[in-house]
C-alpha positions as CSV (number, residue, x, y, z in Angstrom):
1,X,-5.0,-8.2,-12.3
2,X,-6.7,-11.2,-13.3
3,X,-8.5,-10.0,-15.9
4,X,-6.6,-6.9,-16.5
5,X,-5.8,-6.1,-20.8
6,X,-3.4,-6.4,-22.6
7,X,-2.2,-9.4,-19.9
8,X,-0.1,-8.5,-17.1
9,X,3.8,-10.0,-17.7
10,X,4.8,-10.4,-14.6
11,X,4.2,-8.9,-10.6
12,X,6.8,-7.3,-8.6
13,X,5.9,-8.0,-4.9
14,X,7.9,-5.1,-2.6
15,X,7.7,-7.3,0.6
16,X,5.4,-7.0,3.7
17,X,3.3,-9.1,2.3
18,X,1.8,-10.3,5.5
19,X,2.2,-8.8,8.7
20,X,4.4,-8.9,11.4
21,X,2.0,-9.6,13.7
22,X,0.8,-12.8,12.9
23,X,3.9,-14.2,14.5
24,X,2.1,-13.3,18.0
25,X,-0.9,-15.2,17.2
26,X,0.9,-18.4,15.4
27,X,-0.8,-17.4,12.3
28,X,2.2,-16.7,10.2
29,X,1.8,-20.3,8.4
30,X,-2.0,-19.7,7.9
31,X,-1.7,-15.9,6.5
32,X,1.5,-16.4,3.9
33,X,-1.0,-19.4,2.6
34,X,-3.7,-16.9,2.2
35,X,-1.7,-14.7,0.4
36,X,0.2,-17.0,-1.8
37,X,-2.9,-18.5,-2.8
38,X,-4.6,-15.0,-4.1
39,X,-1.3,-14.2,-5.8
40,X,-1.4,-18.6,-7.1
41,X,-4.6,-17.4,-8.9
42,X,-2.8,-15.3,-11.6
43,X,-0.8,-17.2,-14.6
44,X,2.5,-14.8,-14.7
45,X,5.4,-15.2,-12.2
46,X,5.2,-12.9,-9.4
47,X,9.0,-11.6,-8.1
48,X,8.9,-10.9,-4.1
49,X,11.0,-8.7,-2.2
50,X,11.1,-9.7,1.2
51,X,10.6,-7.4,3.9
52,X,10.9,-6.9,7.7
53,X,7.7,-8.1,8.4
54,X,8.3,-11.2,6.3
55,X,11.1,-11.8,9.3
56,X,9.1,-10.9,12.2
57,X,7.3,-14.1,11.3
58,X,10.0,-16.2,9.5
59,X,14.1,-16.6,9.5
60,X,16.0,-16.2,5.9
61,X,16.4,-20.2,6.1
62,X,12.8,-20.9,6.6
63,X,11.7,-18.0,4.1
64,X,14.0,-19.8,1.4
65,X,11.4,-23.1,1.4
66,X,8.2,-21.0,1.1
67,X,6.5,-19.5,-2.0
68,X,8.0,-15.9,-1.4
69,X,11.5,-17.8,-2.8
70,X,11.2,-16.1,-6.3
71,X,15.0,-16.4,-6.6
72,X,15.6,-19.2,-9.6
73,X,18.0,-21.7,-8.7
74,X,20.5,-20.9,-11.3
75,X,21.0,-17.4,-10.0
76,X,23.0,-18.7,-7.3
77,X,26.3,-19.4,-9.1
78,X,26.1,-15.7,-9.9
79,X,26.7,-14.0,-6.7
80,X,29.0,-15.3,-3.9
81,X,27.5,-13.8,-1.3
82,X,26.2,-16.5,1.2
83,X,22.1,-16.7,0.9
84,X,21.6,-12.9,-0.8
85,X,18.8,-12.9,-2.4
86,X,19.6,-10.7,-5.3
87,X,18.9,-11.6,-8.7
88,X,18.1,-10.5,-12.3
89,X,16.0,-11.5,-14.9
90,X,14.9,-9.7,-18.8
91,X,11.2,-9.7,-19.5
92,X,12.0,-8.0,-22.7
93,X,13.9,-7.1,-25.2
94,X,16.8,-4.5,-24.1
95,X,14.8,-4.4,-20.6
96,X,15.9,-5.6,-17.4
97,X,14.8,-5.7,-13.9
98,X,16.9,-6.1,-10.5
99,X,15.9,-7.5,-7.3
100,X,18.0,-6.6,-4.5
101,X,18.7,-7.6,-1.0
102,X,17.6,-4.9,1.3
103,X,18.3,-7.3,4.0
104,X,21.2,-8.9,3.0
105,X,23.0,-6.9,6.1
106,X,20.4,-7.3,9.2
107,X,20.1,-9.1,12.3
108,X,16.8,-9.6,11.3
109,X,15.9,-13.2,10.0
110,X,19.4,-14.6,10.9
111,X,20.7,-16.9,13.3
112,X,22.8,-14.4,16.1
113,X,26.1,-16.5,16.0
114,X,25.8,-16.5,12.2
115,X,29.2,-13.5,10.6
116,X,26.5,-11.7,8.9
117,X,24.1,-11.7,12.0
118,X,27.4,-10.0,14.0
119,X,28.4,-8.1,11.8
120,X,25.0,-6.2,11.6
121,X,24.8,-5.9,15.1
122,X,28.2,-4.6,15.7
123,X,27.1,-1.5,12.7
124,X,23.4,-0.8,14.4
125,X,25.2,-0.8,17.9
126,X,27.8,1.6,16.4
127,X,25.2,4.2,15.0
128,X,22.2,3.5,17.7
129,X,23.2,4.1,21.2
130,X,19.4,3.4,22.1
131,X,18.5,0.0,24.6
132,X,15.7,-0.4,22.0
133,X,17.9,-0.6,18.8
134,X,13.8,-0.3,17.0
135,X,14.0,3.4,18.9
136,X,15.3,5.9,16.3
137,X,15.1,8.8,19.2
138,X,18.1,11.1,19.4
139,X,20.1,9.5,16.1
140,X,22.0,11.5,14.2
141,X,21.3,8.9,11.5
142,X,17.8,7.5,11.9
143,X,17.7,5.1,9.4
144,X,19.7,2.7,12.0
145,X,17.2,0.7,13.2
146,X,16.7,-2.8,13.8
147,X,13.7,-2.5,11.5
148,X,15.9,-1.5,8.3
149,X,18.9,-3.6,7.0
150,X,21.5,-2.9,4.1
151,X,23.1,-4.4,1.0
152,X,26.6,-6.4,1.7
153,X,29.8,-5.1,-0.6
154,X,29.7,-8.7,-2.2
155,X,25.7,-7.8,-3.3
156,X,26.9,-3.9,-4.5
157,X,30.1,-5.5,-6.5
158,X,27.3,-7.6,-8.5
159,X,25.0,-4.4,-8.8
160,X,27.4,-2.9,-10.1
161,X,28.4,-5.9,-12.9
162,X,24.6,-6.3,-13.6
163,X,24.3,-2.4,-14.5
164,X,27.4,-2.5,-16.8
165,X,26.2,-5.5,-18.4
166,X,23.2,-3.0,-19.1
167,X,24.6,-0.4,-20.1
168,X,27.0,-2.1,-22.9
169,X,23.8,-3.9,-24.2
170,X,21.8,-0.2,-23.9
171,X,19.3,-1.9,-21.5
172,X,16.6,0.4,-19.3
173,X,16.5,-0.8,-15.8
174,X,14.2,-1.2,-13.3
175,X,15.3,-1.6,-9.6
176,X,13.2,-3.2,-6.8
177,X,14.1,-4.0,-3.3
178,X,12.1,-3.6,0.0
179,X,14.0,-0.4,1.6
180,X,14.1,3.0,-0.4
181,X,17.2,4.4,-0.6
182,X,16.9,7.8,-1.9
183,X,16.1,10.4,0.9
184,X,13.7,12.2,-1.1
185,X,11.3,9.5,-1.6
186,X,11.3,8.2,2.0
187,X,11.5,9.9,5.8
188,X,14.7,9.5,7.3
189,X,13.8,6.3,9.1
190,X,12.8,4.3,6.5
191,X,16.1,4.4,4.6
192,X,18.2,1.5,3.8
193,X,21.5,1.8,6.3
194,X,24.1,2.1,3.6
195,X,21.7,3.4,0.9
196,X,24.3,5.8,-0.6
197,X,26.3,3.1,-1.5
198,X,23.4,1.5,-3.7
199,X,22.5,5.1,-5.1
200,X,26.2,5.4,-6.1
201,X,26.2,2.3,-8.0
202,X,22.9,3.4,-9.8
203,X,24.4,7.0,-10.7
204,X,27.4,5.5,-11.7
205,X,25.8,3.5,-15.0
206,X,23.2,5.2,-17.7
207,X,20.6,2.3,-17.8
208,X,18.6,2.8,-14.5
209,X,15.3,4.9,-15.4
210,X,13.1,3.9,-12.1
211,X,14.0,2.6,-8.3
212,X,10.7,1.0,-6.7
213,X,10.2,0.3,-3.0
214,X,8.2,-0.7,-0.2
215,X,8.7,-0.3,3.5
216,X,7.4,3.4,3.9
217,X,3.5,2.3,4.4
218,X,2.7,6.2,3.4
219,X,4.6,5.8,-0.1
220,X,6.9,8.9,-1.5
221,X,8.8,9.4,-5.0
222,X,11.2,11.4,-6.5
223,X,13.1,12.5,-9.6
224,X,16.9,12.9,-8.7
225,X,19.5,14.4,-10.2
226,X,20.3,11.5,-12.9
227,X,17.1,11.4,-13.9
228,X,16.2,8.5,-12.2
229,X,12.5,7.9,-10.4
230,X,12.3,6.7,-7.3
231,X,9.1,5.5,-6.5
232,X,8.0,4.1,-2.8
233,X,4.7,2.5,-3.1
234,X,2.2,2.8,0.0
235,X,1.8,-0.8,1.9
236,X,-1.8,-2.7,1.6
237,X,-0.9,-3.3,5.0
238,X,-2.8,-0.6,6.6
239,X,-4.9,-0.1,4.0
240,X,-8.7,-0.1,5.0
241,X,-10.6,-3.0,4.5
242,X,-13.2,-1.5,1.5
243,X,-9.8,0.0,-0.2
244,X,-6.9,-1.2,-2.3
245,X,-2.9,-0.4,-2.3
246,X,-1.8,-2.0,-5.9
247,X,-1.3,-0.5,-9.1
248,X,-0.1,-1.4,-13.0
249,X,2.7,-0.1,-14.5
250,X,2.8,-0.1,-18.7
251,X,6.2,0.3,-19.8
252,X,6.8,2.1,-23.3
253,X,10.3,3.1,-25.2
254,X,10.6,6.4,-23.4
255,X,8.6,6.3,-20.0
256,X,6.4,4.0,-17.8
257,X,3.0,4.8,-16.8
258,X,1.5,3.9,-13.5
259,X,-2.3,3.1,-13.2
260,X,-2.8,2.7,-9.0
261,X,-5.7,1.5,-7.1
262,X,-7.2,3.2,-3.9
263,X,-4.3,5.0,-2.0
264,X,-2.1,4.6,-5.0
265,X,-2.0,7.3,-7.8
266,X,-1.3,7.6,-11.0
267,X,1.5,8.5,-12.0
268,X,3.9,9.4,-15.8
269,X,7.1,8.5,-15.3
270,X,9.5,10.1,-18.7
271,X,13.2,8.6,-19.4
């Protein structure tokens, strides 16, 4: 990426960016450095999502004072909603990209007498009947796992703002978050909870061309019925060693082009 022309403007990081396991072996501290410090090498900001294995190996609070905080500081006063980490930013003219909270509703990363942490547990208990609440067996609804999360009313209220902002200043949008949230570019497990609720939002404004996730490690993608692309890219994470999972996406007036690496493909994406 390095070395990649023209220059890269920025990296969009869609979380599980080390793995969960590390916890086990107290390496968590010792891997996030390692990865950081590839991603330090490049002179553009990189954006992070953050991810469920990000919390197998750190809570929100902790994740806040490490190098995965992409959130700048002044994006706090625009959305109320405790420590979501949802923000916005405009790397170009009459373009815009949104990074939202997959976990902002989760008992994952949060401490369990925490409102949002009960909350959470109350909705996965109501929808998972399962003594492992990670066990989708049986569910009507897969997707509620412990594994997945959701986005709060407070974050989907600002979503909403952001996209008519857009769409009175004729923006395109591109979405990122960790969970997919379109059925057709996922399996049924690896859905955000309430991801009608975000896809409603999106359908309900013009500017959104493209919806990119991580989460599923195989990847998916589809066009829906707004036009919009979803696109779920497959995790580095079980990638094999002599491989690569990464790709670059050139952005024009009227459609993006992704050029992947090893298990990623290319891809033309019109709006």
């Amino acid at each position: 990426w390095a070395t990649e022309r023209p220059p890269l403007a920025f990296v969009l990081q869609l979380g599980d960016s080390i793995d969960g396991l590390n916890a086990r072996s107290g390496e968590a501290e010792s891997a996030l450095e390692q990865v950081l410090a590839a991603l330090g090498q490049l002179p553009v900001p990189v954006h992070h999502a953050w991810g469920n294995h990000e919390f197998y190996n750190f809570s929100r609070a902790r994740l806040v004072h490490t190098g995965l905080n992409s959130r700048p500081a002044e994006a706090m006063a625009s959305l109320s909603a405790g420590d979501c980490q949802a923000y916005h930013f405009s790397p170009a003219a009459r373009f815009r990209i949104v990074v939202l909270d997959a976990y902002d509703l989760s008992i994952l990363g949060r401490e369990p007498d925490s409102p949002r942490y009960q909350e959470s547990l109350r909705l996965l208990r109501e929808k998972n009947s399962n003594d492992n609440l990670n066990s989708p067996t049986g569910l009507k609804e897969p997707r509620f796992v412990e594994f997945n999360g959701g986005f709060s009313q407070a974050q989907l209220n600002w979503f909403n703002e952001v996209l008519k902002f857009s769409d009175e200043n004729q923006e395109k949008v591109v979405v990122m978050g960790h969970l997919p949230i379109h059925p057709d570019a996922s399996d049924r497990v690896c859905l955000a909870w309430n991801y009608e609720d975000a896809l409603s939002v999106i359908h309900s404004h013009e500017c959104v061309v493209c919806f990119l996730a991580g989460h599923l490690h195989d990847g998916g993608y589809c066009l829906d019925s707004h036009g919009v692309h979803h696109l779920t890219l497959e995790g580095v994470i079980e990638t094999p060693p002599e491989s690569n999972a990464f790709g670059t996406i050139y952005v024009y007036e009227h459609k993006m082009i992704l050029k992947g690496r090893g298990r990623i493909s290319d891809r033309v994406m019109h709006f």
